[in-house]
C-alpha positions as CSV (number, residue, x, y, z in Angstrom):
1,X,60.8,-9.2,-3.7
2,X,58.0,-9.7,-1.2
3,X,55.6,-12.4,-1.3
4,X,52.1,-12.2,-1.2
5,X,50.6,-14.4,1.6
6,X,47.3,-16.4,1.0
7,X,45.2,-16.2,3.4
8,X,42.3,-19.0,4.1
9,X,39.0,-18.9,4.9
10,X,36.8,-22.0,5.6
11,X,33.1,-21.6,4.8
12,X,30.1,-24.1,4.6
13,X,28.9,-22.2,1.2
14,X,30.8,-19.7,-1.2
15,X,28.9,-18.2,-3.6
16,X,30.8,-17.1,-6.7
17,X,29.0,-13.9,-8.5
18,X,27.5,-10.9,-6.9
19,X,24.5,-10.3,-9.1
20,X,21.3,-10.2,-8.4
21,X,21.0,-14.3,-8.2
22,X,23.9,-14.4,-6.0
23,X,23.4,-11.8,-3.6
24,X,19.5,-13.6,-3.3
25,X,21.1,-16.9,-2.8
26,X,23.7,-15.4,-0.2
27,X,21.7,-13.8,1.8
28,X,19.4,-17.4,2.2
29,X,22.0,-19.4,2.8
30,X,23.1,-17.0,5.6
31,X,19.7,-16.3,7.1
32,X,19.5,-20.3,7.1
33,X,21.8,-21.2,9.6
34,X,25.3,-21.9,6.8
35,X,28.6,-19.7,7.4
36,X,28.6,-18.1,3.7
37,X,30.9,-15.8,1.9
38,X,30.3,-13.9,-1.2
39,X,32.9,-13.2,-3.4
40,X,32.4,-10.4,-6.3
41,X,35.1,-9.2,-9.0
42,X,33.5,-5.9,-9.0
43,X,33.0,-2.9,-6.1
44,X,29.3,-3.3,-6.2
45,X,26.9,-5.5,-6.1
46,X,23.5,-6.4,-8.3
47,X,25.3,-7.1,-12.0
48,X,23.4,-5.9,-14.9
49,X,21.3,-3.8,-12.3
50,X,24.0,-2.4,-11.0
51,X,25.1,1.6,-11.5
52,X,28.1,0.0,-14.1
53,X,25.1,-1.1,-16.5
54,X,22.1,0.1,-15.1
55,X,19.4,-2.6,-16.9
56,X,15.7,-2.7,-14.7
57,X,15.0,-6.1,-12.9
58,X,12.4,-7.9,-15.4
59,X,10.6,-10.6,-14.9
60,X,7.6,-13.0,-15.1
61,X,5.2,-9.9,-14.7
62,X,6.8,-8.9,-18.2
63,X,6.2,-5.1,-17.2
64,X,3.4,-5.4,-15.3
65,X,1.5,-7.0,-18.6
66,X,0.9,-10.0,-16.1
67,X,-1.2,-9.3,-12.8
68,X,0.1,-10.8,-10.1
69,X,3.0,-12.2,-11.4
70,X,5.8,-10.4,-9.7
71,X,8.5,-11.9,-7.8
72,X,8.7,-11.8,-4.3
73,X,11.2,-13.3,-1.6
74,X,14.2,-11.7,-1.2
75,X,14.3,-9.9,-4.3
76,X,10.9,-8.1,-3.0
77,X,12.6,-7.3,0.4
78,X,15.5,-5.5,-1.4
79,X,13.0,-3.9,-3.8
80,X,11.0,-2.1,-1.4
81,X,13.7,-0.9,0.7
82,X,14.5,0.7,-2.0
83,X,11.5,2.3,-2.5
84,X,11.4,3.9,1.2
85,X,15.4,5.2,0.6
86,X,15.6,5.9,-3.0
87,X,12.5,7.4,-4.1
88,X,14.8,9.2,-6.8
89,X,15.7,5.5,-7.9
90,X,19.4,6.9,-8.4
91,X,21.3,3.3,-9.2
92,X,24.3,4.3,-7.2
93,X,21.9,4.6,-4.2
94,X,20.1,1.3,-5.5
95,X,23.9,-0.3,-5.3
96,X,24.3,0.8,-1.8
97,X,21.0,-0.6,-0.8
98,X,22.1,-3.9,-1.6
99,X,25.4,-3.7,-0.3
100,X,24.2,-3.1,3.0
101,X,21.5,-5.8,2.5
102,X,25.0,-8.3,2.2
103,X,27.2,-6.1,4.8
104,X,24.9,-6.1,7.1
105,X,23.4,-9.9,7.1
106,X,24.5,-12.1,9.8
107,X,26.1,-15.6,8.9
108,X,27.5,-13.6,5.4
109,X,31.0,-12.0,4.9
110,X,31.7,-10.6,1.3
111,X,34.3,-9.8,-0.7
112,X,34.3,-7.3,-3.2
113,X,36.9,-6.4,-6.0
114,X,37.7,-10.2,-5.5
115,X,38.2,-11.9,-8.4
116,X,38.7,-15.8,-9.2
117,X,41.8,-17.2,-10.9
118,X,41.9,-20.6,-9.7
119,X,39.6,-23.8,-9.1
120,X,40.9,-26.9,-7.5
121,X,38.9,-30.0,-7.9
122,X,39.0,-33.9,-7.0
123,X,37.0,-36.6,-7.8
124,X,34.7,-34.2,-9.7
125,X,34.6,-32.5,-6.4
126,X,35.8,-28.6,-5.7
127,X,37.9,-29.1,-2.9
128,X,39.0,-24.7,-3.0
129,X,39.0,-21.9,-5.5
130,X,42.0,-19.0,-5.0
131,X,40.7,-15.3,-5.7
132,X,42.6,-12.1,-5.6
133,X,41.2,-9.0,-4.2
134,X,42.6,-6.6,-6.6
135,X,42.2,-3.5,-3.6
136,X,44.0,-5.0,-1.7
137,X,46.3,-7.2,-3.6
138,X,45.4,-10.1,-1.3
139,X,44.9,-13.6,-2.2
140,X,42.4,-16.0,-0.7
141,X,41.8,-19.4,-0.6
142,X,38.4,-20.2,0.0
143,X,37.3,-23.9,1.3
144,X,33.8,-25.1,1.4
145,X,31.2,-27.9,1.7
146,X,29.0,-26.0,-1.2
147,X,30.0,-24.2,-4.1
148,X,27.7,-21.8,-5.7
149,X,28.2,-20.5,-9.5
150,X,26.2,-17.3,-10.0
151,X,28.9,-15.8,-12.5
152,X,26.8,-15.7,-15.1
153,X,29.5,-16.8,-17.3
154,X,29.7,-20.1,-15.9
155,X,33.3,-19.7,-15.1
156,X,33.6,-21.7,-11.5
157,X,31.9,-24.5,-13.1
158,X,34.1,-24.2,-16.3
159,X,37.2,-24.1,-14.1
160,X,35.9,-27.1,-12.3
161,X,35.5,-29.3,-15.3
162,X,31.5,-29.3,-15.2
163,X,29.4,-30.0,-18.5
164,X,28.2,-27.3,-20.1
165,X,26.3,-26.0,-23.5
166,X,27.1,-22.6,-25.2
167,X,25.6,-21.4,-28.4
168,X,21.8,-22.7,-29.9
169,X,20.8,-26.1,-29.9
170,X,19.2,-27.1,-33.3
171,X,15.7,-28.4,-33.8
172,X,16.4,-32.2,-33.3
173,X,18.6,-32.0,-30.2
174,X,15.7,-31.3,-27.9
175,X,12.7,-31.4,-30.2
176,X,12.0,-27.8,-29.9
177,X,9.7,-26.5,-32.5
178,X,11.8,-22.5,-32.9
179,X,14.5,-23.6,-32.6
180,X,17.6,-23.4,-35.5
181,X,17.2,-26.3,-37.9
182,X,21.2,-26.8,-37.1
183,X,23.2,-26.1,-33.7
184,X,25.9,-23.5,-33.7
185,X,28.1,-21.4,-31.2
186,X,25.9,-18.3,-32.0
187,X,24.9,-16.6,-28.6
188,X,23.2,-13.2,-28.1
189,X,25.1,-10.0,-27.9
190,X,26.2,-7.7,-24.9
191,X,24.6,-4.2,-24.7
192,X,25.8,-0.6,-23.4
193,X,23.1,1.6,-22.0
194,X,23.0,5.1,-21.5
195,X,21.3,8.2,-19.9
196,X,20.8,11.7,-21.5
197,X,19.5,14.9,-19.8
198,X,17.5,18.0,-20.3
199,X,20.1,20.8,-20.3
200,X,17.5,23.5,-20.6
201,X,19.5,25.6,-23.4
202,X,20.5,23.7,-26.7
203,X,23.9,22.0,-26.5
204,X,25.9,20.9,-29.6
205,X,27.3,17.5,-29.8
206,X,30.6,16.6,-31.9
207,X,30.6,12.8,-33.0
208,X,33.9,11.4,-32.5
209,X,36.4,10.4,-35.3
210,X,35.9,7.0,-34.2
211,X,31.7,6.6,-33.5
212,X,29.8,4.8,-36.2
213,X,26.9,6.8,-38.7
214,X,23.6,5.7,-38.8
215,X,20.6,6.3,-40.9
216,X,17.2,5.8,-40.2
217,X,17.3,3.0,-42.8
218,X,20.1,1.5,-41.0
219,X,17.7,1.9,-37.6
220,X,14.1,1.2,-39.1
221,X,13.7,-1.4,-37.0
222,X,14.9,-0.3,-33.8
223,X,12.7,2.4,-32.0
224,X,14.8,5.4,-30.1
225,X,11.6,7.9,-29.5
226,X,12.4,7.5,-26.0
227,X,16.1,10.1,-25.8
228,X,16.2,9.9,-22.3
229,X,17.7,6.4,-22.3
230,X,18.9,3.9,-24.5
231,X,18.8,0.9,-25.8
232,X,18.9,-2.7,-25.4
233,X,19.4,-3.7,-29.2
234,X,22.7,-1.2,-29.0
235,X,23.8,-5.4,-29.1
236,X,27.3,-6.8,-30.7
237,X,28.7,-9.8,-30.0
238,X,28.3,-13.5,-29.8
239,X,28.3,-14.0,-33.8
240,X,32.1,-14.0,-35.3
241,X,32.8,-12.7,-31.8
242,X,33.0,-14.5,-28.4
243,X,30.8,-12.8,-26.3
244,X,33.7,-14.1,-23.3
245,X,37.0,-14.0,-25.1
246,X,36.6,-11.0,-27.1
247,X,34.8,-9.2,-24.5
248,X,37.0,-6.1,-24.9
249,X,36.6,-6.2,-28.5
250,X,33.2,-5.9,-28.5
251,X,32.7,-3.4,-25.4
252,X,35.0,-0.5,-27.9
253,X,32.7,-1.4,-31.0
254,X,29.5,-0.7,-28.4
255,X,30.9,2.2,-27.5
256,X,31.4,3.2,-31.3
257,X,27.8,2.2,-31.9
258,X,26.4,4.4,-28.3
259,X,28.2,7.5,-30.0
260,X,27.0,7.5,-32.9
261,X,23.3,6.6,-32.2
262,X,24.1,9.3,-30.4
263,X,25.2,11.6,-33.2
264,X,22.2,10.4,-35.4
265,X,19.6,11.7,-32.5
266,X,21.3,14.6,-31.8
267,X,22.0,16.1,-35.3
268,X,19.9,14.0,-37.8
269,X,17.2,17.1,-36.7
270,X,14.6,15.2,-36.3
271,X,14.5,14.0,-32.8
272,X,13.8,17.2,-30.9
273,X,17.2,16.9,-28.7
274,X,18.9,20.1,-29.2
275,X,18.3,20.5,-25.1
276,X,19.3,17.1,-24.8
277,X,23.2,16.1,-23.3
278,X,24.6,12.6,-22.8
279,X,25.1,12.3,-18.9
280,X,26.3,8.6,-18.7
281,X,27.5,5.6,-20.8
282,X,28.1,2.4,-19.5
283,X,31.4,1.2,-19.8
284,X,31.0,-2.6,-18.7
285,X,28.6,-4.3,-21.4
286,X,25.8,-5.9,-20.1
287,X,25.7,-9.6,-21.3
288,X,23.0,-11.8,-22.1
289,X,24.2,-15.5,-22.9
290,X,27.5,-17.3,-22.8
291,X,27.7,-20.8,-20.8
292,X,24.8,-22.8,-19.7
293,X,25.5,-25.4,-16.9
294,X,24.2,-29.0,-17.4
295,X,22.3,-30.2,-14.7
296,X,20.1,-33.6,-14.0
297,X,17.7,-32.0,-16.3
298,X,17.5,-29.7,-19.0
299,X,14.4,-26.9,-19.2
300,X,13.3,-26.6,-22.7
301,X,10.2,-24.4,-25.0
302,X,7.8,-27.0,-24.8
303,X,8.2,-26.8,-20.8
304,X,8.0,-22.9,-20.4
305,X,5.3,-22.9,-23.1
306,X,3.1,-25.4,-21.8
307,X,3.2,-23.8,-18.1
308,X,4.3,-26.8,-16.8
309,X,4.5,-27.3,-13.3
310,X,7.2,-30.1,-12.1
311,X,7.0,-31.8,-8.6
312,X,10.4,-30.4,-7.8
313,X,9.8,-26.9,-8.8
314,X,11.5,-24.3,-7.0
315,X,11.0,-21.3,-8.8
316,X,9.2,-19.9,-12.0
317,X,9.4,-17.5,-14.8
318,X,7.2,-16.0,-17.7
319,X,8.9,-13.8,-19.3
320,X,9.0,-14.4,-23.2
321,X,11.2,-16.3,-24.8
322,X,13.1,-13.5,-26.1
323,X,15.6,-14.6,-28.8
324,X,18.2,-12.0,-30.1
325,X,18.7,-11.7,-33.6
326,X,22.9,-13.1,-34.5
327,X,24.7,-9.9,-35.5
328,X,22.9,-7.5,-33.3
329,X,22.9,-3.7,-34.5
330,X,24.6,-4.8,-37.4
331,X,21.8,-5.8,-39.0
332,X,18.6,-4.1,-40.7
333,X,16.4,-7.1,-39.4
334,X,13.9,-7.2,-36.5
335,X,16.3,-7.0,-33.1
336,X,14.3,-9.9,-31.2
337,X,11.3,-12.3,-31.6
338,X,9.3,-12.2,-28.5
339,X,7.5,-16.2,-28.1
340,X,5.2,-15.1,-25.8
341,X,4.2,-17.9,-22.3
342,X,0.5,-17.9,-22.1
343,X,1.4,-19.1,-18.4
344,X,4.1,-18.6,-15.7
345,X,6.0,-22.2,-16.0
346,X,7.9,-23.7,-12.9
347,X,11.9,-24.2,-12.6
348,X,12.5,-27.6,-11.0
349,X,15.5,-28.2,-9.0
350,X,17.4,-30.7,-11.1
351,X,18.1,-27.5,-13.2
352,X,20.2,-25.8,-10.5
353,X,23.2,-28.1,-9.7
354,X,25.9,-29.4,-11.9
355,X,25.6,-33.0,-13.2
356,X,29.0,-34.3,-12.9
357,X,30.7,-31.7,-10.0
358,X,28.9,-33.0,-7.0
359,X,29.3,-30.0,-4.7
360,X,28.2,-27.2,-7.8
361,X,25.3,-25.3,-7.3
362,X,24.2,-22.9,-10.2
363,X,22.0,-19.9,-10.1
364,X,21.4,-16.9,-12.8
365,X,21.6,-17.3,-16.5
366,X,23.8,-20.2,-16.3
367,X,21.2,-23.0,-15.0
368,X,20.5,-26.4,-17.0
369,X,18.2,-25.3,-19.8
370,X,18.6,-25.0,-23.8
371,X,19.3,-21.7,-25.6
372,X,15.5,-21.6,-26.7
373,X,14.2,-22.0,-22.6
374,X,17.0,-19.6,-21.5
375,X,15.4,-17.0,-24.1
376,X,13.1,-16.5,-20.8
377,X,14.9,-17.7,-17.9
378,X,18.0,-15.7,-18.2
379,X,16.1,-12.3,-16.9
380,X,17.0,-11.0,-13.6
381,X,14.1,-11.2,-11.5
382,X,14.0,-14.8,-12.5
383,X,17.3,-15.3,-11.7
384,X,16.8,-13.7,-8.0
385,X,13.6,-15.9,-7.5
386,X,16.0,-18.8,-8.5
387,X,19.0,-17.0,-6.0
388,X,17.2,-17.8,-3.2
389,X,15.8,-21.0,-4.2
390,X,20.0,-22.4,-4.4
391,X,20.6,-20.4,-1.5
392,X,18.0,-22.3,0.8
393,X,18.8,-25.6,-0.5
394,X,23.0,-24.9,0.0
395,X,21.5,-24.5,3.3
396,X,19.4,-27.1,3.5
397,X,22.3,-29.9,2.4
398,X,24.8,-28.2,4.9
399,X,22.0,-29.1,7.8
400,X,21.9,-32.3,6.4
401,X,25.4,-32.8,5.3
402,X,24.7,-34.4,1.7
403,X,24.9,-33.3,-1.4
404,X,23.2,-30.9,-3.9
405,X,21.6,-33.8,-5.7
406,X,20.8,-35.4,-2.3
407,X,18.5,-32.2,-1.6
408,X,15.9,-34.1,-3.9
409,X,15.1,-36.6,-1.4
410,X,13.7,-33.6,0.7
411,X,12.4,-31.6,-1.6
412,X,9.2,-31.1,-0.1
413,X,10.7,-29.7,2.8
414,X,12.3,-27.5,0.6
415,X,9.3,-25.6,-1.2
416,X,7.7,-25.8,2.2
417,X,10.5,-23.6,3.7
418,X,10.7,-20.9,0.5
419,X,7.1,-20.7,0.5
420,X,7.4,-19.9,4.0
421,X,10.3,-17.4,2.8
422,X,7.5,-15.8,0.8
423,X,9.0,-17.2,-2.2
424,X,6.1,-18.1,-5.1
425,X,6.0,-21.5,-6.5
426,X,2.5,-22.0,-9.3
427,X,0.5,-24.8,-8.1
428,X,2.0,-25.0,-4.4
429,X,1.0,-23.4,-1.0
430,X,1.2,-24.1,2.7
431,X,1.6,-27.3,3.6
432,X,3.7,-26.5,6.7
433,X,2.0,-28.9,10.1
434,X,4.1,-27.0,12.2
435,X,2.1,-23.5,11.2
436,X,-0.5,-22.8,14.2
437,X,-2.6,-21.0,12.2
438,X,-3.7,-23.5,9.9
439,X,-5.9,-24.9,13.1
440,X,-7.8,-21.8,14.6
441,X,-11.0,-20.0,13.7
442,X,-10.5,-17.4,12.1
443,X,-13.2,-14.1,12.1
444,X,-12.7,-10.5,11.2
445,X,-14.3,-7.2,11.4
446,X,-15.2,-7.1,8.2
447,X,-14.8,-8.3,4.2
448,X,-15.4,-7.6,0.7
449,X,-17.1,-10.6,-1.3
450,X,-14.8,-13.2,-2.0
451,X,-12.0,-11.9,0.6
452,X,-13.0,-13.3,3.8
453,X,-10.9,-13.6,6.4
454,X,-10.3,-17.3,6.1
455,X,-7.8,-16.2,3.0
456,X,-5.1,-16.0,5.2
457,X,-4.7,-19.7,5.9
458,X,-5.6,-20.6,2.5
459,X,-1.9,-21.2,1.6
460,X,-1.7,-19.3,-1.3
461,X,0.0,-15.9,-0.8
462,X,-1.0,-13.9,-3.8
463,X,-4.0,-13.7,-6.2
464,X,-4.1,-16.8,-8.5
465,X,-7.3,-16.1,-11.4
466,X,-10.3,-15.1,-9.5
467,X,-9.2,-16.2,-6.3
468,X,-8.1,-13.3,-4.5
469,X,-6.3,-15.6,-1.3
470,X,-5.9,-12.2,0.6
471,X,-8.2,-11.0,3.5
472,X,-9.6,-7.5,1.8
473,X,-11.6,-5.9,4.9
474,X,-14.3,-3.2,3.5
475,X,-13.3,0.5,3.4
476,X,-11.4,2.0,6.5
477,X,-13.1,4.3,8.7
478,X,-12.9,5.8,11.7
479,X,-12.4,2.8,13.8
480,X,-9.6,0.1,13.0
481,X,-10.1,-3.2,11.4
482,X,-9.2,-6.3,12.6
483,X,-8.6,-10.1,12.4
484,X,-8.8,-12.7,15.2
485,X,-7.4,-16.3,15.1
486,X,-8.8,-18.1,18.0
487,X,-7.4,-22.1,19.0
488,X,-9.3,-24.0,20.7
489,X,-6.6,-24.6,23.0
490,X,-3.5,-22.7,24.7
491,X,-0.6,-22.9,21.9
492,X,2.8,-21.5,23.3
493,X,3.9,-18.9,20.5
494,X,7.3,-18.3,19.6
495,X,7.2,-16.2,15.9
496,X,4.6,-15.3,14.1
497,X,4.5,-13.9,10.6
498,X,3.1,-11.8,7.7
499,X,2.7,-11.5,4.2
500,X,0.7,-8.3,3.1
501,X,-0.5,-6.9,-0.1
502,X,2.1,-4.9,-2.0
503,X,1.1,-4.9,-5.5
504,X,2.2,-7.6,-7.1
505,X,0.3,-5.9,-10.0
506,X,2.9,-3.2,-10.3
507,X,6.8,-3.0,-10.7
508,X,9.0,-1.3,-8.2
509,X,12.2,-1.4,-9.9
510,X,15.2,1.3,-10.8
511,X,14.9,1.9,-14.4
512,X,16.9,4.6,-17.0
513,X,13.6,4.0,-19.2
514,X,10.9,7.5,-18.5
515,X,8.4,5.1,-20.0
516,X,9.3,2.1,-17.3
517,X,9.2,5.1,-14.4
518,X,6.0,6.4,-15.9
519,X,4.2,3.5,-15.5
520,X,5.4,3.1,-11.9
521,X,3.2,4.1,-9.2
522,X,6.2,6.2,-6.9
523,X,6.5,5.5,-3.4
524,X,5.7,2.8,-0.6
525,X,2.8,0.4,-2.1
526,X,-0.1,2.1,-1.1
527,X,-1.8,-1.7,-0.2
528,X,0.4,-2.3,2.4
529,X,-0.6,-2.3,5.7
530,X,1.3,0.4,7.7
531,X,0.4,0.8,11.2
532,X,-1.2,-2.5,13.2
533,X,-1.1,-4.1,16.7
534,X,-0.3,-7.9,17.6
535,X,-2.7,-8.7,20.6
536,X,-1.7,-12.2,22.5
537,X,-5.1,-13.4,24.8
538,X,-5.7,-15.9,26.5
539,X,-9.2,-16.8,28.6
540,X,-10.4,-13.1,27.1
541,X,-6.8,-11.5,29.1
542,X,-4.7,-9.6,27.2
543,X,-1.7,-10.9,28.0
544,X,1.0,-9.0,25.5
545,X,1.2,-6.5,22.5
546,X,3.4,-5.6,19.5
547,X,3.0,-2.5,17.7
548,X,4.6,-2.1,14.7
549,X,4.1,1.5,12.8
550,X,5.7,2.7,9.4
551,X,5.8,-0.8,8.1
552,X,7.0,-0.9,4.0
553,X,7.8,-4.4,3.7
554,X,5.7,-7.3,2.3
555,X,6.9,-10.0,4.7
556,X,7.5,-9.7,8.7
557,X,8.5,-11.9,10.8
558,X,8.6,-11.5,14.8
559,X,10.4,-13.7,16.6
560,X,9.5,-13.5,20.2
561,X,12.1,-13.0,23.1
562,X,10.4,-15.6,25.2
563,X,7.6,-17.7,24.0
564,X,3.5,-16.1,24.4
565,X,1.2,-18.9,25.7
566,X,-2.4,-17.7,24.8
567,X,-5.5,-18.9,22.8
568,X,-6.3,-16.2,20.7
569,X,-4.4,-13.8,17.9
570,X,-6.1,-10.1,17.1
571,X,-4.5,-8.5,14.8
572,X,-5.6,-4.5,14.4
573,X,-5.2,-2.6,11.5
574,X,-4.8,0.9,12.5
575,X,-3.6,2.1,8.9
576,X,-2.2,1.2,5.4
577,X,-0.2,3.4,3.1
578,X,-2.8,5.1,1.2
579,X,-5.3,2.6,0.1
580,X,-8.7,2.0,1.6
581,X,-8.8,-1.4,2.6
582,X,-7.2,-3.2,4.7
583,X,-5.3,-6.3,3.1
584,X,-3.2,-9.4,4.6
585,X,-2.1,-12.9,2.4
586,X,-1.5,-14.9,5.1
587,X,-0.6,-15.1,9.2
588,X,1.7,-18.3,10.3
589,X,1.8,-18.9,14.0
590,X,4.7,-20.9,15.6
């Protein structure tokens, strides 16, 4: 019988978990200088927004109900190439979209259909982990300074031996006013989406032997107007089930459930759906809660109610604190209490690596918070924001060659660089003594009140209350707008960058929901700037030009071949995508 051979790889990071957290946390590492790998048990990328579950990228905008409150970063980047390649926002084109984001990222090898089996730790240290490609039927063992956990599950740091919490955490453990007067093991459920079509002629539908019946006493508390697509409280698990260990279990009796919601829609005759066909099910439950990671700190209510901002913050959320009622569909109760967050709240960093494995980073749904807190961190978009964060400081302690912990000694230097990433952290801006642009004058051809041009070294990269922090010119005509930074001195540039105006208002995401899509404004944000010129002078000379035409993205960054001595910056706005103003966050010279 032949052997298989292992074959080993030495990296400075792996990251464990291709989701959205992990591919945001890969693609920073890489694009910071470490040699990272990416290893996912699945053929695509993106988890629960992946075309195998299909569940829209939420976040702290909670649909759009909060201006200006959408993610950027990474996450952004990803989302609005796939607004200029997918404008049918088909999820197996979405899933492709981020593959090549990861394929095609220098610094970054991935490995797909690769699953973990082994982890290998000493001195509360992990030393390797061994995976199996299952394509292939090759087996790897991966070595590295930094281990990253965005599993979701938890299961590196559960292999590794790292503290953990699973279930809800009763009312006295962390003095949390909602939550359980008694702890348990009760988690939320897993869910199955899926997608029906118009067929344009009536087509029949025969419930299998095996789906459930519902009434609509049995649903009265569960909305399904919307045909199309459906439905996040289809939820089972995490009650008398393990939402990990019976995972198989509880996908069959989803499926049971999908088919015969299904049935009830379709021949109840009262939902208008004899036109209607079932055109996907999931078959890989998207899961909400199973292990949480203990780090140096735990996030609890009282922090994401309060808003509270921590000196090591590193990323934020605001979506609800949405808590899953214990038996899921099975009960005639209401499927979830929203607690709503008056205001975005910060992550800090001591949430985001493991307490007691030295070299454990965690990202996604399993960071250091109670069940109550994870209500609203556990959200994708959260978890991508959060991605990058883990993904600049694996960097950051490679460079430096400490330890995750140690990153807290440099912390400031750490927000500094994902602000700089475009990443959004409440109550921090630019603080950066390298940035240029932080010294000149800057004057522009023209403004609306409050939206001067001196917004775009204010710091702040998005608007924050009344304060709009973006340079908002008056309406385009016939000639171009423009802004000028002028130093008082020749500076030698070597990169200069961008952050524009792309709605932070409005979501962008792939969605099965009509009612999501509808809501959507389709196509490139028409606030971006599209066509403009860089202009390099010096003593009135122009002395070099970029143009740059068809732009879609938020956040550019030009790195010049050889370094542009000059004194003054004019940046023309010759168009945007379809709105009237020209609009720009912020310029950084280096």
């Amino acid at each position: 019988m032949r052997a298989k051979t292992t074959i080993e790889r030495q990296y400075d990071i792996v990251i464990v978990g291709g989701g959205m957290s992990g591919i945001c946390a890969a693609i920073a590492a890489a694009r910071h200088g470490s040699k990272t790998a990416i290893i996912q048990n699945r053929p695509v990328f993106g988890g629960n927004a992946s075309s195998e579950i299909r569940m829209h990228i939420c976040g702290a905008d909670v649909h759009g109900s909060r201006s200006d409150a959408r993610e950027t970063g990474i996450l952004e980047e990803i989302l609005l190439e796939n607004r200029r390649v997918n404008p049918q926002m088909s999820f197996s084109v979405f899933d492709t979209v981020m593959w090549e984001k990861v394929k095609f990222q220098d610094n970054l090898d991935m490995y797909l259909n690769t699953h973990m089996t082994q982890v290998e730790t000493t001195d509360n240290k992990i030393v390797k982990i061994i995976a199996e490609q299952i394509t292939t039927e090759k087996i790897f063992e991966f070595k590295a300074k930094i281990f990253v956990d965005a599993t979701g599950d938890a299961t590196l740091a559960y292999l590794a031996g790292a503290e953990y919490m699973f279930g809800r955490e009763g009312k006295a453990v962390f003095g949390e006013k909602d939550a359980p007067d008694e702890s348990d093991d009760v988690t939320m459920g897993s869910s199955l989406l899926f997608k029906a079509v118009d067929a344009g002629h009536p087509v029949p539908f025969i419930k299998p032997s095996w789906a459930n019946s519902y009434t609509d006493d049995d649903l009265a508390y569960r909305g399904h107007n919307e045909i199309t697509s459906g439905y996040w409280w289809i939820e089972l698990g995490g009650d008398d089930t393990d939402v990990i260990a019976d995972g198989e279990v509880i996908r069959d009796e989803l499926l049971k459930a999908v088919y015969g919601i299904w049935d009830h829609i379709k021949n109840s005759g009262h939902h208008n759906a004899d036109n209607f066909v079932l055109d996907w099910v999931g078959f890989l439950p998207g899961k909400r809660e199973s292990r949480r990671v203990v780090g140096d700190y735990v996030l609890k209510e009282q922090d994401c109610l309060a808003g509270k901002i921590f000196d090591d913050a590193v990323a934020y959320g605001g979506w609800p604190m949405d808590m899953h009622v214990s038996g899921g569909i099975r009960t005639r109760l209401e499927p979830n209490l929203n607690i709503q967050c008056d205001e975005m709240y910060t992550i800090p960093y001591r949430c985001l690596y493991s307490k007691n494995i030295s070299n454990l980073i965690v990202g996604g749904r399993a960071i250091s918070a109670s069940h109550m807190a994870f209500g609203s961190t556990r959200v994708m978009a959260t978890c991508a924001v959060v991605g990058q964060a883990i993904g600049t400081a694996g960097a950051m302690a490679v460079e430096k060659g400490v330890m995750p912990r140690d990153v807290n000694e440099y912390i400031k230097e750490l927000q500094q660089e994902l602000l700089k990433d475009d990443c959004y952290i409440p109550g921090f801006k630019n603080e950066d003594a390298a940035d240029l642009a932080k010294k000149a004058k800057v004057t522009c051809s023209s403004f609306v009140e409050g939206s001067d041009g001196q917004n775009v070294i204010s710091g702040v990269t998005r608007r924050v209350k009344e304060n709009t922090n973006c340079w908002i010119s008056s309406e385009m005509g016939d000639t171009p707008e423009w802004i000028d930074l002028a130093f008082d001195c020749k500076v030698k540039v070597k990169e200069i960058h961008f952050k524009f105006d792309s709605n932070l208002s409005k979501e962008l995401m792939p969605s099965l929901s009509h009612s999501v899509l509808s809501r959507q404004i389709p196509g490139i944000p028409a606030e971006l700037v599209k066509d403009y010129t860089i202009e390099f002078y010096s003593d009135g000379k122009l002395v070099q030009s970029l143009a740059e035409k068809e732009n879609y993205l938020r956040l550019r960054v030009y790195k010049l071949p050889a370094p542009v001595e000059c004194d003054d910056i004019k940046v023309v706005i010759n168009a945007t995508n379809g709105d009237k103003h020209a609009r720009i966050f912020e310029v950084r010279v280096y």
